[in-house]
MARDO-448780 format. One record per residue (C-alpha): y, z, x. Coordinates in steps of 0.05 Angstrom, whole numbers, padded with zeros to 5 digits, always signed. Example, Ala and Ser with C-alpha at 12.3 -4.5 7.8 and 13.67 -1.06 7.14 Angstrom:
2
-00090+00156+00246;-00021+00143+00273;
***
This chain:
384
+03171+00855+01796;+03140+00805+01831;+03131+00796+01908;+03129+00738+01955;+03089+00754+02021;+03086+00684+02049;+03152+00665+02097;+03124+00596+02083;+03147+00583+02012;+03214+00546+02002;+03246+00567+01949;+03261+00499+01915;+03188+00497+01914;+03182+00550+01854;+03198+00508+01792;+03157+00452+01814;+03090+00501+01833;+03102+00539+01766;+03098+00473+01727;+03035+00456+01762;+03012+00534+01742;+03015+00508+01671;+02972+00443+01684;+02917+00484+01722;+02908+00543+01671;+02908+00488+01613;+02854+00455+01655;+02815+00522+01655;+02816+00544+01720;+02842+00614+01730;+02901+00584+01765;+02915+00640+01811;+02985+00605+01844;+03053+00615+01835;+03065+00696+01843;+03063+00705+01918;+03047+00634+01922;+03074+00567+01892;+03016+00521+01887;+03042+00468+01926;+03067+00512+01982;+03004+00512+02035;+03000+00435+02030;+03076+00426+02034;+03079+00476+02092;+03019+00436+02127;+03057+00374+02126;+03118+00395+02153;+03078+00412+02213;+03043+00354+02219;+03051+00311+02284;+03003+00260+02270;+02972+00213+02218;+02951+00243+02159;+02880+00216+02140;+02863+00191+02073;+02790+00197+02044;+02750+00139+02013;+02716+00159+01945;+02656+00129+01922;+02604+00143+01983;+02542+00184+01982;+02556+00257+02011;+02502+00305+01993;+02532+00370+01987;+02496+00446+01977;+02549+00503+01963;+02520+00565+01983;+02560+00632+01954;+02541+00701+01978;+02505+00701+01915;+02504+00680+01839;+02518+00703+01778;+02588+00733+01784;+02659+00693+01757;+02686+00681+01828;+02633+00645+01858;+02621+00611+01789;+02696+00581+01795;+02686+00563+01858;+02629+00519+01839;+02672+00490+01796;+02716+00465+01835;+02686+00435+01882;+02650+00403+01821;+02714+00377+01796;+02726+00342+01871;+02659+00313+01880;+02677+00277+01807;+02739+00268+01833;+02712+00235+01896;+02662+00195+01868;+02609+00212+01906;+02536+00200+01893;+02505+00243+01935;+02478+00311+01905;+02511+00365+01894;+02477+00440+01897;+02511+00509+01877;+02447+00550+01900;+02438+00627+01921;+02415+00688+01924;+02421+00738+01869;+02446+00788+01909;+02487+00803+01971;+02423+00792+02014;+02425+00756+02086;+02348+00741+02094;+02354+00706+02021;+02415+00670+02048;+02383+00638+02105;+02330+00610+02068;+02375+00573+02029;+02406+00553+02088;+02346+00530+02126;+02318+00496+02056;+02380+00454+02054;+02368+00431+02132;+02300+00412+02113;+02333+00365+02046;+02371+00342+02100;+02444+00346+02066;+02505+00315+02093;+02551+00389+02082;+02526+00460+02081;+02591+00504+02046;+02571+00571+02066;+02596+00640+02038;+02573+00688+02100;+02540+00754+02086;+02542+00758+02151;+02581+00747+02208;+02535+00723+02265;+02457+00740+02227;+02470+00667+02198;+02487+00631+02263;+02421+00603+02285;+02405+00577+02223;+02472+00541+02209;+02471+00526+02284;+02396+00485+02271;+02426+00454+02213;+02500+00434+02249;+02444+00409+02309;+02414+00353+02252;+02490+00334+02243;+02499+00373+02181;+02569+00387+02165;+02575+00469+02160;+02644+00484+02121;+02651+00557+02107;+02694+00588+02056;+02717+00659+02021;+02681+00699+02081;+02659+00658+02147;+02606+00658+02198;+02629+00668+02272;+02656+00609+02299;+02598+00580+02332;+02564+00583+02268;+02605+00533+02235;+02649+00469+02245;+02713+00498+02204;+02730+00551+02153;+02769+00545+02087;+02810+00601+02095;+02830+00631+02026;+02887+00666+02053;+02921+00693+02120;+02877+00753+02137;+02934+00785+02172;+02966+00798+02108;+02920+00824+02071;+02932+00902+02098;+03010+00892+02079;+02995+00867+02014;+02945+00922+01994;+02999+00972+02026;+03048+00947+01982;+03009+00965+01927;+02980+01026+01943;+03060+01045+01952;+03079+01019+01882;+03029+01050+01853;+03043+01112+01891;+03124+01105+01910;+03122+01183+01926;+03063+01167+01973;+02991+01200+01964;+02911+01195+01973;+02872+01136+01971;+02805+01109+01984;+02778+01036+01995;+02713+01008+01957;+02687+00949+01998;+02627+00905+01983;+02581+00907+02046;+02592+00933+02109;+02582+00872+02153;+02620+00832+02103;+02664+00794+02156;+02721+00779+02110;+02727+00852+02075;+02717+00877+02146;+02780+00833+02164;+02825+00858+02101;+02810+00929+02114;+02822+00932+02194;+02894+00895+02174;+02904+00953+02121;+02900+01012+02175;+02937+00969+02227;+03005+00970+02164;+02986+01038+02155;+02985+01056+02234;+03038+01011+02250;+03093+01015+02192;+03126+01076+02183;+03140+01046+02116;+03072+01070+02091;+03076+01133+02134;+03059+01178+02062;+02994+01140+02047;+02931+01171+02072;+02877+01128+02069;+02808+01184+02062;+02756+01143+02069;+02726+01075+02060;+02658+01066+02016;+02608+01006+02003;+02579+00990+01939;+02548+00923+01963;+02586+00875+01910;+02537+00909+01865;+02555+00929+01795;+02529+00997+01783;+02530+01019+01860;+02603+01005+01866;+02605+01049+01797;+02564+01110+01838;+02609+01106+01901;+02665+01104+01851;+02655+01169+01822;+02624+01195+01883;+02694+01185+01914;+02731+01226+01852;+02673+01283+01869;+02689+01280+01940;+02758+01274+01937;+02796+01319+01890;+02864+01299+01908;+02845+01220+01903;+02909+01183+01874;+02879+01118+01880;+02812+01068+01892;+02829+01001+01929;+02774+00953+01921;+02784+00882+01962;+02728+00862+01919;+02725+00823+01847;+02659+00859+01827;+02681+00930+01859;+02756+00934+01834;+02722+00915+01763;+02666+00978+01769;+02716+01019+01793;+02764+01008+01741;+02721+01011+01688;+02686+01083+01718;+02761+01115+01716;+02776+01088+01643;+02697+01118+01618;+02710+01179+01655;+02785+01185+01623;+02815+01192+01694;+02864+01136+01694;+02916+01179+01687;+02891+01218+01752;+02865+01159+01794;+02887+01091+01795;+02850+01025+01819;+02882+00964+01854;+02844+00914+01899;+02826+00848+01885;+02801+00829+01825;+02799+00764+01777;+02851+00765+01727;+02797+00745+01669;+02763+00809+01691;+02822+00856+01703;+02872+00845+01652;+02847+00908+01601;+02851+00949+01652;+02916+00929+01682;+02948+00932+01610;+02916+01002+01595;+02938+01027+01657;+02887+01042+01694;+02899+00981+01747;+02979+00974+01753;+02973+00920+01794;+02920+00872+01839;+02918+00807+01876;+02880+00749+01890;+02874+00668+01900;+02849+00615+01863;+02770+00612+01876;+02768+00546+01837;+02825+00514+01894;+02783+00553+01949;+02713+00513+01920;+02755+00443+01914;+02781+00452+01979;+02718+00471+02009;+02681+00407+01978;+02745+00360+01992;+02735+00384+02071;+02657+00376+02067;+02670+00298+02042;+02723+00286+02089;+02676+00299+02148;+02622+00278+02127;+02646+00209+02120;+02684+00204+02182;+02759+00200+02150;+02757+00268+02196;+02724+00280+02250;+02742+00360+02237;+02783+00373+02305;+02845+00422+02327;+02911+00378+02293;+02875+00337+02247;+02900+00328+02176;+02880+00297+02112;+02897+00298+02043;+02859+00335+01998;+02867+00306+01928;+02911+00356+01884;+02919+00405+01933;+02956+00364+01978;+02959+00358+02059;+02921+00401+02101;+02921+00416+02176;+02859+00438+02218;+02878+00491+02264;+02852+00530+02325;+02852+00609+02315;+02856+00660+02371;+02769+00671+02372;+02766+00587+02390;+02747+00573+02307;+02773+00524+02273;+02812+00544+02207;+02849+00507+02144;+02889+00558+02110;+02894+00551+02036;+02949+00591+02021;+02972+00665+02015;+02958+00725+01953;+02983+00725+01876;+02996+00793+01851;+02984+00814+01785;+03014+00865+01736;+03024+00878+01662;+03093+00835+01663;+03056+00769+01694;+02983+00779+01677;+02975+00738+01605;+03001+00671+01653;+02943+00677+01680;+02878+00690+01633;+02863+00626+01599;+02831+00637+01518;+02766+00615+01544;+02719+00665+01534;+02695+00704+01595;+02621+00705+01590;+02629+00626+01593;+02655+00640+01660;+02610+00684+01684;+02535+00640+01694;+02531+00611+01764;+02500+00531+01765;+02423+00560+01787;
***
């Protein structure tokens, strides 16, 4: 059954987003829209709260551009890249364009990259944070040379950037993995979270909103959440905590992983351990990655957004700023190619935010919508 967690969707909006679904996957982008979101829905929601004018940008001018992930090498990051690929070609622009990282979930590595592209002397820094405030004085040196900072999928603290791409509404990330954890366990039961890093500001985010539901809903009143675990976005340390937690915990029921690379490990340590039947995974996790497991059983059901939007949004911003059409200010909005109208808002911490748009769960019913035939290792090699 699928779910809509967004208020904001109209419901007219469906056919139209679903029809756009098609277009996207047959592009080969994942095309993560259109379970708990309708594509067009953010955009179309933006613009009915628009007061102003909504700027338009000018294609064609020189923006160079350096989109720095938390690190390379994994299929997230790698369709992020390529989206913002396909709006720089989009846009016209003749500046350069850099997808550059560490290979690893390392903040010292990250800040070299950041203080190497201050020193090129790019127009727009997109930054994935490691951290939440370690980055700051380095993205604060390169904002001081006028240097456009535009973060996206986990942000620095606000003084650390001039806006952040906001994949989703962090405040319903806890009720979304809540509602899972219950369908996957409607007579309630044991669960554990796998994270990536501990200072990871976004997971940080997702898993304080999970035990606010669980404190505050008596809804969820039979899940017990045991513990939460890092394996560090890292393969086979996301695999040990795994099966540490199973050791640990006899009567674990279930893993949740708000991670692509941990709900992947974690899946795949349950189905090599044949203990799928006895512990189930959900999280977040990329459907090209997932959908074995999800049909076999061992992950029900899991949800995510489209990295490739978040990447195309992220470079569309960058551009937009860069060349003035913005000047990246509370009210603002601009139209962002495909995607539609955006708004730049103020959050509660004094940031400044553009919300993409909310989660797609996936299941065995819905999951084949949304793997494309390409082949996944194709996917999976980050632009160096």
């Amino acid at each position: 059954m699928e779910k809509d967690y967004t208020v904001l969707r109209k419901n007219s909006q469906l056919t139209t987003a679903i029809a756009g679904l098609v277009t996207v996957l047959t592009a080969g982008s994942v095309g993560i829209t259109g379970t708990l979101a309708a594509q067009s829905t953010p955009a179309a929601t933006m613009a009915a709260t628009m007061s102003g004018p909504v700027a338009t940008v000018q294609p064609g001018q020189a923006v160079s551009f350096t989109l720095i992930p938390k690190f390379v090498g994994i299929a997230v990051f790698a369709e992020a890249d390529s989206g913002a690929q396909e709006a720089a070609a989009e846009l016209k622009s003749s500046g350069k364009y850099q997808f550059v990282g560490p290979d690893k979930a390392d903040v010292q590595a990250q800040i070299g990259f950041i203080q190497s592209a201050t020193t090129q002397g790019v127009n727009v820094i997109g930054i994935d944070a490691n951290d939440a405030s370690a980055l700051n004085p380095a993205l604060k040196a390169a904002m001081a040379k006028n240097i456009k900072v535009v973060a996206w999928d986990s942000p620095p603290s606000p003084d650390g950037r001039n806006v952040f791409i906001a994949q989703v509404d962090f405040s319903t990330a806890g009720q979304v993995m809540a509602d899972m954890a219950l369908d996957i366990l409607p007579n309630g039961g044991n669960f554990a979270v796998l994270s990536a890093t501990a200072d990871a500001a976004n997971q940080n985010a997702w898993i304080a909103s999970l035990k606010d539901a669980l404190k505050n809903n008596p809804k969820y009143a039979k899940l017990t959440l045991l513990d939460v675990v890092y394996g560090n976005d890292d393969t086979a340390k996301s695999t040990t905590e795994a099966q540490g937690l199973v050791d640990k915990y006899p009567n674990l029921q279930l893993i949740m992983a708000p991670t692509t690379v941990g709900i992947a490990a974690a899946a795949k340590a349950m189905q090599d351990a044949n203990l799928c039947d006895k512990v189930k995974v959900s999280g977040l996790g990329l459907p090209s990655e997932m959908v074995a497991f999800t049909k076999n059983g061992c992950s029900p059901e899991f949800a995510l957004w489209s990295f490739k939007n978040l990447g195309y949004l992220t470079y569309y911003t960058g551009y937009a700023m860069a060349t003035g059409a913005i000047k990246g200010v509370d009210g603002e909005s601009f139209t962002a190619g495909r995607m539609g109208n955006y708004t730049i808002h103020k959050q509660a911490d004094g940031g400044l935010q553009i919300l993409m748009g909310p989660f797609t769960v996936f299941n065995k019913a819905n999951i084949d919508q949304y793997v494309t035939p390409a082949t996944p290792a194709a996917t999976m090699a980050a632009t160096p």
